[in-house]
BAZATI-909940 format. One record per residue (C-alpha): chain; y, z, x. Coordinates in steps of 0.25 Angstrom, whole numbers, plus 5000, padded with zeros to 4 digits. Layout:
{chain: A	y: Y	z: Z	x: X} .
...
//
This chain:
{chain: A	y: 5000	z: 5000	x: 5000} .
{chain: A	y: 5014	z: 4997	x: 5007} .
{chain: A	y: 5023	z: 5008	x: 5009} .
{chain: A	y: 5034	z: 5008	x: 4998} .
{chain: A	y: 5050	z: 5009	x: 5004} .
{chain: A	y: 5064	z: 5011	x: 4999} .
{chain: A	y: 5076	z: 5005	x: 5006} .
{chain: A	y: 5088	z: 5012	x: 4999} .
{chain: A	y: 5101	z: 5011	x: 5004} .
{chain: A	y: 5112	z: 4997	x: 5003} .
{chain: A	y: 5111	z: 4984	x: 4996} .
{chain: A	y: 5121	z: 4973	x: 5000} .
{chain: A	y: 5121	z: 4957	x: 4999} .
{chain: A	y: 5125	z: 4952	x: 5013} .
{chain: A	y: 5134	z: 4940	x: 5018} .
{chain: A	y: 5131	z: 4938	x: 5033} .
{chain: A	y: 5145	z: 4930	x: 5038} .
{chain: A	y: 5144	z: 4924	x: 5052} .
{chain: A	y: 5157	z: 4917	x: 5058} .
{chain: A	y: 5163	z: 4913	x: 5072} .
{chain: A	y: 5177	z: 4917	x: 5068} .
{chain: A	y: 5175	z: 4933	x: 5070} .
{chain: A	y: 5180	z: 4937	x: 5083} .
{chain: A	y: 5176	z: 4950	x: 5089} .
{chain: A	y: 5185	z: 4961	x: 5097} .
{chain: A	y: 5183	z: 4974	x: 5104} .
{chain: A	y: 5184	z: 4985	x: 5092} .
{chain: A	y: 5197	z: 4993	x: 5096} .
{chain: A	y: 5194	z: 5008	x: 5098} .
{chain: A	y: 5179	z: 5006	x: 5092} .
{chain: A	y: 5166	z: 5004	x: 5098} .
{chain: A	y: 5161	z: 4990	x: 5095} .
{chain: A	y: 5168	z: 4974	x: 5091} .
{chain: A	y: 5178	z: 4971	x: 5078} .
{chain: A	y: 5173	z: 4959	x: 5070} .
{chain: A	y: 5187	z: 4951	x: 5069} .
{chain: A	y: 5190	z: 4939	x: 5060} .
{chain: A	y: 5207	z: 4933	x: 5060} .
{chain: A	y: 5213	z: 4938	x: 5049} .
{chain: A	y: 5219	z: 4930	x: 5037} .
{chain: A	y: 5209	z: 4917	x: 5040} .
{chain: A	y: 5198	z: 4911	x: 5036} .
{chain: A	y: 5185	z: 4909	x: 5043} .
{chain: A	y: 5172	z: 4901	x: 5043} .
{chain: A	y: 5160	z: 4908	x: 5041} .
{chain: A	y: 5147	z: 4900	x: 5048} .
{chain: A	y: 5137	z: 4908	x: 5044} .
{chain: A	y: 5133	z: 4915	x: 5030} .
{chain: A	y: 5122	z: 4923	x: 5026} .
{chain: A	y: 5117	z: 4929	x: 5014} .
{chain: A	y: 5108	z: 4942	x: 5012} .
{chain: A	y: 5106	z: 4954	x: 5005} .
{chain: A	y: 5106	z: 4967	x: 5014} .
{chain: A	y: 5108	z: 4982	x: 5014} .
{chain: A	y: 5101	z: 4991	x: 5021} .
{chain: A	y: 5090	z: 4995	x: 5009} .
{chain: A	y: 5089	z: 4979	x: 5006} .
{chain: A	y: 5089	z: 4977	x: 5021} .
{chain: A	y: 5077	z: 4987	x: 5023} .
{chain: A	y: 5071	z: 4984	x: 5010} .
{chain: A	y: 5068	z: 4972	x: 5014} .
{chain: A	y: 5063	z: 4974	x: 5029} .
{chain: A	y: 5054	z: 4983	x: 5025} .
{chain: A	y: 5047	z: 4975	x: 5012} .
{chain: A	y: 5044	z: 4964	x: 5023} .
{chain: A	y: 5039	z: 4977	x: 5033} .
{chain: A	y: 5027	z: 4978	x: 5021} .
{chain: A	y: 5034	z: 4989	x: 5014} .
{chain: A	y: 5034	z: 4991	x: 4997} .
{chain: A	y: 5050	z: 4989	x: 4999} .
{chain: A	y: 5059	z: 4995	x: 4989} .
{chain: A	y: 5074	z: 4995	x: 4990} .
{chain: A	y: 5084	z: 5007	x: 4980} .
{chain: A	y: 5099	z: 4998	x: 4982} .
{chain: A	y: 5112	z: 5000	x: 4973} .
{chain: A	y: 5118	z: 4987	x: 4968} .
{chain: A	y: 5126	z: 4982	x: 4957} .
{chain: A	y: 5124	z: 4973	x: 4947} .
{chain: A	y: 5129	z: 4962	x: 4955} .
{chain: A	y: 5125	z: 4947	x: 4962} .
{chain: A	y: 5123	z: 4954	x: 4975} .
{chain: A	y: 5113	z: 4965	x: 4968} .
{chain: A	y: 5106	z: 4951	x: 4961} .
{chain: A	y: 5104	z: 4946	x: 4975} .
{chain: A	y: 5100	z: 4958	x: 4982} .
{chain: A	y: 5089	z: 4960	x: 4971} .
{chain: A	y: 5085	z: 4947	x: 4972} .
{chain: A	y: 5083	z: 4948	x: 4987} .
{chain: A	y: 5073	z: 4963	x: 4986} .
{chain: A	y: 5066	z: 4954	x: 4975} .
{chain: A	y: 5064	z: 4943	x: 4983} .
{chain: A	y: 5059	z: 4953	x: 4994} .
{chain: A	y: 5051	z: 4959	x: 4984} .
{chain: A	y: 5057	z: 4974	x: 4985} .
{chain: A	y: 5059	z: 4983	x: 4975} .
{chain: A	y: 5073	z: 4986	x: 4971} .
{chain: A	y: 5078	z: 5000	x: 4966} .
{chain: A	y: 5090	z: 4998	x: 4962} .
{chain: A	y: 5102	z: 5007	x: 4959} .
{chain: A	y: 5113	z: 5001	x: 4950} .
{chain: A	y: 5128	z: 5002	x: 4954} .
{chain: A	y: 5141	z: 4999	x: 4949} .
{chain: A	y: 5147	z: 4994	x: 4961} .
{chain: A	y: 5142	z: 4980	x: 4967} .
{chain: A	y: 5132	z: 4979	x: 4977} .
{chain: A	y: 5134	z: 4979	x: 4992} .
{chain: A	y: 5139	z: 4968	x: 5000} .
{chain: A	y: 5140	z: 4966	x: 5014} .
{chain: A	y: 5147	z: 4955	x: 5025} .
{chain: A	y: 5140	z: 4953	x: 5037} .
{chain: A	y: 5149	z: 4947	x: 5048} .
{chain: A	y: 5140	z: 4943	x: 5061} .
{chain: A	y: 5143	z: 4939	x: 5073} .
{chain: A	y: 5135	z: 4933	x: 5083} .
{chain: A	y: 5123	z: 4940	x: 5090} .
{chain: A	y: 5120	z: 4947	x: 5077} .
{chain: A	y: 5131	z: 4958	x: 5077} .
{chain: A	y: 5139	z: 4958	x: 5064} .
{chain: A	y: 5149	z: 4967	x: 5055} .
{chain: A	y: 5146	z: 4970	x: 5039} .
{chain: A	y: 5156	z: 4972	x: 5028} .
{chain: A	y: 5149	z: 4980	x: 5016} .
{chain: A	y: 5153	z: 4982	x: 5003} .
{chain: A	y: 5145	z: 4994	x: 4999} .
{chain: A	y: 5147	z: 4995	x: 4983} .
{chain: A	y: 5133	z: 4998	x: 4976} .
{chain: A	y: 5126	z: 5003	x: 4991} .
{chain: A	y: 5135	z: 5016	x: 4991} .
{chain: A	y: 5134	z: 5018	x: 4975} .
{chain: A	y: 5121	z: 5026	x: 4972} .
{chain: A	y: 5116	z: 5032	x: 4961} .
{chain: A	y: 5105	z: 5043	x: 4964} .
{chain: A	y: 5103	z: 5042	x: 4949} .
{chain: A	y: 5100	z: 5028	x: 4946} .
{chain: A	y: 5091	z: 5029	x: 4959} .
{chain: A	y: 5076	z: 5028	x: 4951} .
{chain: A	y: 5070	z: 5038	x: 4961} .
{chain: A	y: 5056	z: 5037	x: 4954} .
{chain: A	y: 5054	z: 5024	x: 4962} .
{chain: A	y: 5057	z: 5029	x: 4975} .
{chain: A	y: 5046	z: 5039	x: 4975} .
{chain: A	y: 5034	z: 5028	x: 4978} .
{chain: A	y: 5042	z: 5025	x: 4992} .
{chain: A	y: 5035	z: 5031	x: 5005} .
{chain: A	y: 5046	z: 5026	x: 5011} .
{chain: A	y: 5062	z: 5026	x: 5008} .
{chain: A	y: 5074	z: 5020	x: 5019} .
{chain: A	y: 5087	z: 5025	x: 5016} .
{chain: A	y: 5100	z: 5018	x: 5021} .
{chain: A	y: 5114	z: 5018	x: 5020} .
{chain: A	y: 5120	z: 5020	x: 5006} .
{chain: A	y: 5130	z: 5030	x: 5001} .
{chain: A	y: 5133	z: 5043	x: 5004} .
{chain: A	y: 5128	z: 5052	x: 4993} .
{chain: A	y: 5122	z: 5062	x: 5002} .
{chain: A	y: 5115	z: 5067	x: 4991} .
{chain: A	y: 5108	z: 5056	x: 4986} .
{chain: A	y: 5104	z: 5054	x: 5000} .
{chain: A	y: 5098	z: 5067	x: 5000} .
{chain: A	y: 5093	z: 5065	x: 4987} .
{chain: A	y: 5085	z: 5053	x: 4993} .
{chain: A	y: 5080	z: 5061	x: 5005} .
{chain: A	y: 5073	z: 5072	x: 4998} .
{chain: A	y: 5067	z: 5060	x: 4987} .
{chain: A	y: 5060	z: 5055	x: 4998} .
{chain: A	y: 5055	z: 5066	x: 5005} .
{chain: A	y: 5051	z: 5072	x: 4992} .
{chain: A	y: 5042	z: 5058	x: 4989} .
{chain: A	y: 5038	z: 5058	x: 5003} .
{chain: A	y: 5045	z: 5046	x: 5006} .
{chain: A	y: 5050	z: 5043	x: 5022} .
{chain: A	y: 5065	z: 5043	x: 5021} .
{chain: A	y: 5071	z: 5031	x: 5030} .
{chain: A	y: 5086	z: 5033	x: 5031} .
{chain: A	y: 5093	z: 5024	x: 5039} .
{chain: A	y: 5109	z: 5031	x: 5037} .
{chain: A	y: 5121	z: 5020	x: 5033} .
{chain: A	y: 5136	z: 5023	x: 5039} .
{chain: A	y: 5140	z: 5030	x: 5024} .
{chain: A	y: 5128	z: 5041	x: 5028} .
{chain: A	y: 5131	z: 5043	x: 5041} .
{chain: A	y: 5147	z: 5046	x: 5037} .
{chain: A	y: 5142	z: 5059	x: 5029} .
{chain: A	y: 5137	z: 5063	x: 5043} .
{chain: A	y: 5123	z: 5068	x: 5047} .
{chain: A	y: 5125	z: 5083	x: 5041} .
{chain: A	y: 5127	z: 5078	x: 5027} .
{chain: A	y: 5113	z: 5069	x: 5029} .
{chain: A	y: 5105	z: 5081	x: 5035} .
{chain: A	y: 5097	z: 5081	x: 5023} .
{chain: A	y: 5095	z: 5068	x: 5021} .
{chain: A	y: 5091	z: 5066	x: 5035} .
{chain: A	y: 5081	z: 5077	x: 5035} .
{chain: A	y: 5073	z: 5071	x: 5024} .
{chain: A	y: 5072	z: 5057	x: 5034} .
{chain: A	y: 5058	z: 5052	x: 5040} .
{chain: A	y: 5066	z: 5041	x: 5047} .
{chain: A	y: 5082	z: 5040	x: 5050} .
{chain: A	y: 5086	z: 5026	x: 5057} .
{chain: A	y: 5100	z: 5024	x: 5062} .
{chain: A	y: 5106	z: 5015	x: 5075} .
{chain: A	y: 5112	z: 5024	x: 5085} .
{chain: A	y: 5128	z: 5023	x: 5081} .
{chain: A	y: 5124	z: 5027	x: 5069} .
{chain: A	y: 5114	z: 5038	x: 5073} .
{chain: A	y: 5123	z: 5045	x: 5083} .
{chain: A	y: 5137	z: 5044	x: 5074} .
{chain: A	y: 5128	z: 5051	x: 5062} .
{chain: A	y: 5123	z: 5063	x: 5070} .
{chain: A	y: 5135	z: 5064	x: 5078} .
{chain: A	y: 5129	z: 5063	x: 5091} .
{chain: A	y: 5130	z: 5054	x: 5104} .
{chain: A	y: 5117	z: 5053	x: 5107} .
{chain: A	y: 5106	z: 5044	x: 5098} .
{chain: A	y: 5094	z: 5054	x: 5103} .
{chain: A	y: 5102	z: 5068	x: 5099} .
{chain: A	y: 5104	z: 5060	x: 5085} .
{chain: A	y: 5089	z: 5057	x: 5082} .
{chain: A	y: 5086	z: 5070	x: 5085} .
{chain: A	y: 5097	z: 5076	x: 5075} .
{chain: A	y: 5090	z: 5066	x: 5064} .
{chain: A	y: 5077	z: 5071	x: 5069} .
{chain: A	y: 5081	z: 5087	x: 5070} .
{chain: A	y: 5086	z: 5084	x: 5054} .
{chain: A	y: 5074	z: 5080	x: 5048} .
{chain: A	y: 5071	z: 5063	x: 5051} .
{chain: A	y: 5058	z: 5061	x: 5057} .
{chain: A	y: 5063	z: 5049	x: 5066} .
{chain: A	y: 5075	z: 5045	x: 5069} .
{chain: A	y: 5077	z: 5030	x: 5074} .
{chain: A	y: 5089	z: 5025	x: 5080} .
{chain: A	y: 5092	z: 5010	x: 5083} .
{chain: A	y: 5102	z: 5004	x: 5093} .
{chain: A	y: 5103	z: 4991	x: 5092} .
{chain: A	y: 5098	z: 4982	x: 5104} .
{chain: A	y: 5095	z: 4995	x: 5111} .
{chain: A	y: 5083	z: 4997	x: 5101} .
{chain: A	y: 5078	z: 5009	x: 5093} .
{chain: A	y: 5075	z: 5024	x: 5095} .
{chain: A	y: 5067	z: 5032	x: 5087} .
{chain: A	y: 5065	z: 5049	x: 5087} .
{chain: A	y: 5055	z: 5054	x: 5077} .
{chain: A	y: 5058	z: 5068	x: 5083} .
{chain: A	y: 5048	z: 5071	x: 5096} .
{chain: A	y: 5051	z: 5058	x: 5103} .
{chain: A	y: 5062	z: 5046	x: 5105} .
{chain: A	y: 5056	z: 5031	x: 5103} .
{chain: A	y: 5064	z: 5019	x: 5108} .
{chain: A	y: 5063	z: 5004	x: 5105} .
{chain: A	y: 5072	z: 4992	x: 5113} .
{chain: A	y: 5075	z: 4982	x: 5104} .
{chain: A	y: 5069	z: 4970	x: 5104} .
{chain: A	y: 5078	z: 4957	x: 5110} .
{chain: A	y: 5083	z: 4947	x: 5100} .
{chain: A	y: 5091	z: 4938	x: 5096} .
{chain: A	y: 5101	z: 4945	x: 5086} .
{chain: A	y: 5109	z: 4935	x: 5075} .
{chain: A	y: 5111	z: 4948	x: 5065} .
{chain: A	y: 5109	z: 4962	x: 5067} .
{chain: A	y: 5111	z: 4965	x: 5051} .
{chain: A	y: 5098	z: 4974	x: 5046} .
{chain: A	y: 5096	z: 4977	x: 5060} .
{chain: A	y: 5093	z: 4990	x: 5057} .
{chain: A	y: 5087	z: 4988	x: 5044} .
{chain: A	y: 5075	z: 4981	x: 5049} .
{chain: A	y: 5075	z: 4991	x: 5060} .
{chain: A	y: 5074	z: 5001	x: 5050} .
{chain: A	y: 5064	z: 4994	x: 5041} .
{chain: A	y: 5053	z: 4991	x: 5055} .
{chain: A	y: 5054	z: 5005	x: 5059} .
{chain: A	y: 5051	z: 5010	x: 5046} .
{chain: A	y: 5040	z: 5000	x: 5042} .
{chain: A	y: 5033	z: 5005	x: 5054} .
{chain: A	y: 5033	z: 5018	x: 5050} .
{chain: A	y: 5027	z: 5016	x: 5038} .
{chain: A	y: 5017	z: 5008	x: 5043} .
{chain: A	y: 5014	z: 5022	x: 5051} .
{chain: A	y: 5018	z: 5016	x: 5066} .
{chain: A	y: 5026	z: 5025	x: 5074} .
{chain: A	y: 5041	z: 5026	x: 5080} .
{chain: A	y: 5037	z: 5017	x: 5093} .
{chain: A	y: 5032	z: 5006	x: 5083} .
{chain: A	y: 5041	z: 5007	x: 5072} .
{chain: A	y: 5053	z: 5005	x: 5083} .
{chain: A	y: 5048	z: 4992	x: 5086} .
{chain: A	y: 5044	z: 4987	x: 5072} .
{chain: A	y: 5060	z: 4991	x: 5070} .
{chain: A	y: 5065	z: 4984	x: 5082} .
{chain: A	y: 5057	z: 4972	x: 5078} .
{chain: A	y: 5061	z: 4972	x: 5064} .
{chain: A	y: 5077	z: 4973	x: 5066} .
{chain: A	y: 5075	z: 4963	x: 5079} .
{chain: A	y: 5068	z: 4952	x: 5070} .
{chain: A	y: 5081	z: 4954	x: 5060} .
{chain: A	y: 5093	z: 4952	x: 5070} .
{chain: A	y: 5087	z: 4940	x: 5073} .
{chain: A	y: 5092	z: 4933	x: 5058} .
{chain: A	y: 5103	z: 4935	x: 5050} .
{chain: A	y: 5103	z: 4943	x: 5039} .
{chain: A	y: 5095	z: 4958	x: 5036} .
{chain: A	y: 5083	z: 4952	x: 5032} .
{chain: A	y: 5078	z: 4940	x: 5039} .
{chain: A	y: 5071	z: 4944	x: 5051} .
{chain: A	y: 5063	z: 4956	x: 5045} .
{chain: A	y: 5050	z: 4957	x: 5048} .
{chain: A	y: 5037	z: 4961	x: 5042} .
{chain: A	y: 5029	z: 4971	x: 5048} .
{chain: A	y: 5020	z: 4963	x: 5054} .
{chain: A	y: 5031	z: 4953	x: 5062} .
{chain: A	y: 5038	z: 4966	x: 5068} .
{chain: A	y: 5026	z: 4971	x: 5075} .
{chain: A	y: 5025	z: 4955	x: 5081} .
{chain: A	y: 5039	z: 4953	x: 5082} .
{chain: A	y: 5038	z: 4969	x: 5093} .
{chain: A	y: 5025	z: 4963	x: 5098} .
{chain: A	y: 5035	z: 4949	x: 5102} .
{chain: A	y: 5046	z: 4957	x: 5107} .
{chain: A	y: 5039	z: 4967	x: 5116} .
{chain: A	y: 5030	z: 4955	x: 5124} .
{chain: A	y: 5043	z: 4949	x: 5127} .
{chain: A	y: 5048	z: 4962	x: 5135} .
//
């Protein structure tokens, strides 16, 4: 029987925009590169590309290809973008829980620029208007699994969530979006606590606990409650702390066009490995290989893989080092 999973978390219909005219400048008294355009002109666009994405739909999907009973719990509204975001989970054959909002559902731009780096504009809407109400918590129960990802910041229904699963028995995934990590880790203690898994990249890990160092942060996570605690960093790969022992994985070396759902289908490998009872040192790779294969295409979606092509696709990668 395959393992039953909820993504729950954001909803969006993407527009990924690519164009020669953006130019780039040193961000001033910031870390990292402003994304400019002239102002008062008009620009051709080269490149356009249509997609539904979020991080629950992003997931959702990743891991019904993993082998997974997918399930996904979203607000939308009662609008063109909900129509074509349902039509893509049935198309994918995922179950859809949806709670119904007032407020349209969420839209994002995508601007890329070359070598697969890129900046996002999102309208949120229907993502941060939850109901815990209209939530039909009766169909959760039959998850053995459950990943939790950014959406709102009732800390309560967050807790409520928590103590759900962990009175059903289900592994808690959480995966903390920016409006989470604002309310600062006290606030999430018991949220936190109730986790099996808690996976973050390392800016976003060190500025939640406060801390300057990615280890010390793992072990807080760890000391709280969260059985492991994963941590990615980019083309520096992954590291994982399950509280006895630190497991690190290199990224595996590819061509990047678009690092959207990197840590998506990051998420959705390690997990799927889990599941499939293989330990940390596996599940890493399965991850790596996962998120790799996506930042190869455009898009959240196109380069998942299933089970089967992640274990060949880190068999390929490792002969060739």
């Amino acid at each position: 029987m395959k393992a039953k999973i909820v993504s729950i978390g954001s909803a969006t219909r993407d527009i990924f925009v690519k164009t020669s005219q953006f130019h780039f400048r040193k961000s001033k008294g910031k870390k990292g590169i402003d994304l400019c355009l002239n102002l008062g002109k008009k620009f051709d666009i080269e490149e356009i590309v249509f997609d539904c994405g979020g991080g629950s739909l992003n997931t959702s999907i990743g891991f019904k290809k993993m082998g997974f009973d997918a399930n996904v719990l979203v607000s939308m509204g009662e609008d063109a973008i909900a129509k074509k975001i349902e039509m893509a989970l049935k198309i994918e054959k995922i179950h859809l829980i949806k709670v119904p909002s007032e407020k349209e559902t969420g839209f994002s731009i995508i601007f890329r620029k070359p070598y697969g780096d890129r900046t996002i504009m999102t309208y949120r809407g229907a993502n941060n208007d939850w109901h815990e109400k209209k939530v039909p918590w009766s169909r959760l129960k039959k998850m053995n699994w459950c990943y939790l990802c950014s959406f709102g910041t009732n800390t309560k229904f967050l807790e409520k969530i928590a103590k759900f699963c962990k009175k059903n028995k289900i592994n808690l995934v959480f995966n903390p979006g920016a409006s989470q990590r604002k309310l600062g880790l006290e606030k999430m203690k018991n949220l936190v606590k109730n986790c099996h898994t808690i996976i973050l990249n390392k800016d976003e890990i060190e500025d939640w606990t406060k801390k300057q160092n990615t280890m010390d942060s793992m072990r807080e996570l760890n000391e709280i409650g969260t059985k492991i605690i994963v941590v990615t960093d980019g083309k520096r790969g992954s590291i994982a702390f399950n509280g006895k022992k630190f497991f690190k994985q290199k990224a595996f070396d590819v061509l990047r066009a678009d690092v959207t759902g990197a840590g998506d289908s990051f998420s959705v490998g390690f997990v799927s490995a889990l599941a499939r009872k293989k330990n940390i040192k596996e599940a890493l790779k399965i991850g790596t290989a996962n998120a790799c294969s996506v930042i190869t295409q455009v898009g959240a979606h196109n380069g998942l893989l299933s089970f089967g092509k992640a274990e060949k696709f880190v068999e390929k990668c490792e002969k060739k080092n």
